[in-house]
Every structure is written in structure tokens, then in C-alpha cells.
Residue, then its C-alpha position, 0 to 999 in steps of 0.5 A: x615634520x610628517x603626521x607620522x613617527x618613524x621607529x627604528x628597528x632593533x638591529x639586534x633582534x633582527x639578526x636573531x630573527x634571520x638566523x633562526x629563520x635561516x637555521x629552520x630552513x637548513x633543518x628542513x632541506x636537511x630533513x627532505x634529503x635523509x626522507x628522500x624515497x628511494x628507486x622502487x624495484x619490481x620483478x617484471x611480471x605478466x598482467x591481465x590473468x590468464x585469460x585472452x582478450x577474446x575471452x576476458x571481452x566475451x566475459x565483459x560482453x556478458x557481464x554487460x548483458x546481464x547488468x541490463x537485464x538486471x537492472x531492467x528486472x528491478x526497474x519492473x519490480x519497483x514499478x510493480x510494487x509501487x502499483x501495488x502499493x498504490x492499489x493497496x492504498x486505493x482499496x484501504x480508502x475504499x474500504x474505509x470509506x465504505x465502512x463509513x458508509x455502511x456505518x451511515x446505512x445502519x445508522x439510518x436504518x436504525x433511527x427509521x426503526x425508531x420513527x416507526x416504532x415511535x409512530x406505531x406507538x403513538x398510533x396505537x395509544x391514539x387509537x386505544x383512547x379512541x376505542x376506550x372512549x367509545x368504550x365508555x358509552x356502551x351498557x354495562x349489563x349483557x342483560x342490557x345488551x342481549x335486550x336492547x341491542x341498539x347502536x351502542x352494541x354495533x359500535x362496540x362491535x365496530x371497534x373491537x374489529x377495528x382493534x382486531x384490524x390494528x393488531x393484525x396490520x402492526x404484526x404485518x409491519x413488523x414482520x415486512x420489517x423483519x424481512x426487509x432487514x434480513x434481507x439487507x443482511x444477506x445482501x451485505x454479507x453477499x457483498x462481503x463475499x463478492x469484494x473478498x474473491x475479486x480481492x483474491x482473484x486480483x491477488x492471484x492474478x498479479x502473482x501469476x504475472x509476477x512468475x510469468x516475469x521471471x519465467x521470460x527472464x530466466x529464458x532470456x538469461x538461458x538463450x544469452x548464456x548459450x549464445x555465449x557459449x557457443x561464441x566461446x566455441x568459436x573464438x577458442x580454436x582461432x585463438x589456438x591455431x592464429x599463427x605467429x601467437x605468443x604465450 
């Protein structure tokens, strides 16, 4: 006796099995031969139009041409408007950066106004105790002064120069101020005017290259267009007078 069990099979449901089996495959050659596809009929008929073949080469020739020039016209276009782009994005950065730098500028300039205005003030309060307290030690009758003219009214002149000198100088440095900052104003608005016009010149230049691309290739397109046709000239009467030609 083996490790294994042997079944018997079902006499019965095999042969049921093989008639179905053998009634499907019946059915189905049966099916193919009824969907048979009949012999196709066709009226015999001329193809190929009614252009020659010199003719229908000639029109492929052009075709062929004109696909070049095409695709040679667009292969420039994307170049060009991919420079541009990238121009377009180079000037962009340009500008920004120098929009931060010119913030920076400002910025500078405004808190060196500030320095000076805060040492002008410091100076000038400095110098006020000083005279004030030179002050204090002059007479205090004119009487005293116009009788006594000793050191104190030679001091009290002294110092009221000095004020006059301190008033006469600050009023010079706000006014070479105000002059240097007006003509850092001009200069940047010069500036201004100057990067607009190269930007316009730039713009204009790149559309005059631009018609002058598509004045060479309307040309081009011109001249092969009428070699054709004269081509086309040429070939016809061959074709027409070629002995032993059937239509």
C-alpha cells in the first residue's frame, strides 16, 4: 500500500461533461460558418487624383521646403523668446536688487542726517552751557559795564561772536545738506531716465530684429515659390507632348 489514495472517477458525470463539451465546440463551428465574411466587390477605379506624378512630387518637394523653413522659423522664435525671458528675469533681479540697494542708500543717508543732526544738537547745548556759563560771571548793570569795561565785557563780546560764528556755521551745514541731498535726487532720477531709455532702445532693437526675420523669410518663402512655379512651367509641356503617354 502507497502514501496516497487513489479515487475513482464518476463514469457518469465525465460523459456528461464530454457531451457538453463536444455540443459547445459544435455550436461554435457552427457560429463561424453562418459569420463567415463574404468576397468583397469593388468597382475598379483610377487612384492617385488627378495630378501627375511630376506634379504631385513637385507639391511634395514644396511641402517639404516649407516644413524646413517652418520649423526653422519656430526653432528661432522659441530661442528668441527663451533669451528674452531670461533677459526679461536677469533685468527683474536687476531691479530688485537694485531697489534693495537703493532702500539701503536712503537708509544710510537718513540715519547719517540723524548723526548729524543729533551732534549738531549736542554741540549746540554744549556750547549753550558754556556761553551761559561765561554768562554768569559778567555785571549786571550797563552802568557797570560802560564804567568798568574790564575782562568781563571783552569776554561777553568774545562769546556773543562765538554764538554768532556757531549760528552762521550750522546754517551753512544745513544748507551744504540740503544740497547734497537735492543733488543725489537729481542723480537718481537721471538714472531712472537713463536705465528707461536703454530698456526701450533694447525694446525696440529686438523688434526690429524680429521683422527683419520674418522679412528674410517671407523672401526666401518668395523666391522658392517661384522657382517652383517655374519648374512647374517646365515639367507641364514634357508631360504633355511625352510620346506614347496614357491618360
Amino acid at each position: 500500500v502507497g502514501p496516497y489514495v487513489l479515487v475513482t472517477p464518476n463514469e457518469t458525470r465525465r460523459k456528461q461533461l464530454q457531451q457538453i463539451a463536444k455540443k459547445e465546440l459544435d455550436d461554435l463551428e457552427r457560429w463561424k460558418k453562418e459569420h463567415r465574411p463574404g468576397s468583397i466587390k469593388l468597382v475598379p477605379q483610377r487612384l492617385g487624383g488627378n495630378e501627375s506624378e511630376a506634379q504631385a512630387r513637385q507639391n511634395q518637394q514644396m511641402i517639404l521646403m516649407q516644413s524646413k523653413y517652418q520649423k526653422k522659423h519656430k526653432r528661432e522664435e522659441y530661442v528668441k523668446a527663451k533669451k528674452a525671458a531670461e533677459e526679461a528675469e536677469i533685468l527683474k533681479k536687476k531691479a530688485i536688487q537694485r531697489e534693495k540697494a537703493e532702500r539701503l542708500e536712503v537708509k544710510k543717508r537718513q540715519e547719517e542726517m540723524q548723526r548729524r543732526e543729533m551732534f549738531l544738537e549736542d554741540e549746540k547745548y554744549k556750547t549753550n552751557e558754556l556761553l551761559n556759563r561765561l554768562d554768569m560771571g559778567l555785571p549786571k548793570s550797563d552802568s557797570c559795564q560802560i564804567a568798568n569795561p574790564g575782562p568781563e565785557s571783552t569776554a561777553w563780546k568774545r562769546s556773543h561772536a562765538y554764538k554768532q560764528a556757531l549760528r552762521e556755521d550750522e546754517n551753512r551745514r544745513l544748507e551744504e545738506m540740503k544740497q547734497e541731498q537735492r543733488r543725489k535726487a537729481e542723480l537718481m532720477e537721471f538714472k531712472q531716465k537713463q536705465e528707461e531709455e536703454t530698456r526701450t532702445r533694447a525694446h525696440q532693437k529686438e523688434q526690429r530684429s524680429c521683422l527683419q526675420s520674418l522679412f528674410i523669410f517671407y523672401c526666401t518663402l518668395r523666391v522658392n515659390n517661384a522657382f517652383l512655379d517655374r519648374l512647374q512651367n517646365k515639367t507641364q509641356p514634357s508631360k504633355i507632348y511625352q510620346p506614347g503617354h496614357t491618360g
